[in-house]
N, C-alpha and C positions, 0 to 999 in steps of 0.2 A: 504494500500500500504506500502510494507516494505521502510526503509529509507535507499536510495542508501548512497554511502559514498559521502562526500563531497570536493569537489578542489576549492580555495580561487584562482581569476582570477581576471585582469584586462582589461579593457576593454573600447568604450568609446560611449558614444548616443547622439543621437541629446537630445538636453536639453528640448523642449518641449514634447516629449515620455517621457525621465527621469519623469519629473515633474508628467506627465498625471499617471505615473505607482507609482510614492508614493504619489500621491492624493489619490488613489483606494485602497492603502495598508493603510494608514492614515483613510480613508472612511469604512474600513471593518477590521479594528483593527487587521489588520496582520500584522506581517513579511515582508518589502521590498521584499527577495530575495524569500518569498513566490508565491509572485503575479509574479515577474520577470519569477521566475520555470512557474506557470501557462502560462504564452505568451509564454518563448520557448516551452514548449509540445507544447501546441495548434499548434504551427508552423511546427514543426516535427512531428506531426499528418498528418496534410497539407500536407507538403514538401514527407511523403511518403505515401501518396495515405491510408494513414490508417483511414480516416474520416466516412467511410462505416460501418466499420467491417467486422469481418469474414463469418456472414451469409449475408450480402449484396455482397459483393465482388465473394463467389461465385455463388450467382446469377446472378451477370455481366457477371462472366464468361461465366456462361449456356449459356446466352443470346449469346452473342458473338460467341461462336461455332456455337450454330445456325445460326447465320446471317452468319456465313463465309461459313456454307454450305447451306445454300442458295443463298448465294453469285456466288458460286461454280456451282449449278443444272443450276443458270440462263444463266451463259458465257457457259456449254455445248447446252442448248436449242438454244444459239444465235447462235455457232459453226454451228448446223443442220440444220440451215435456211439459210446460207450462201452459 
């Protein structure tokens, strides 16, 4: 992964996350702001639906058209019995 540029920020956490997040940097001989980058990805992974990937996602898709027209054939079949 190339190295994005870097912005020096403030900011402020609850103190027990703080703690938990430079134990784990402490624990696996990194970089604080390493492990910090790792929890936000992960989160804006999360936050935008990108946890799938590109070939799961558009398998969902598939799926989803399909259901919506089958969705579709089932409210005409109820129309004609009506």
């Amino acid at each position: 992964m190339a190295m994005a540029e870097r912005e020096q920020f403030s900011s402020q956490l609850d103190s027990g996350m703080l703690f938990r997040l430079r134990e784990i940097a402490d624990r696996e001989e990194r970089e604080f702001h390493e492990v910090l980058e790792d929890a936000v990805r992960g989160y804006l992974k999360y936050r935008t639906n990108d946890v799938m990937g590109p070939e799961m996602s558009a398998y969902l898709d598939v799926i989803l058209e399909r259901m919506g027209r089958f969705q579709k054939m089932r409210e005409l079949r109820e129309q004609k019995t009506e």
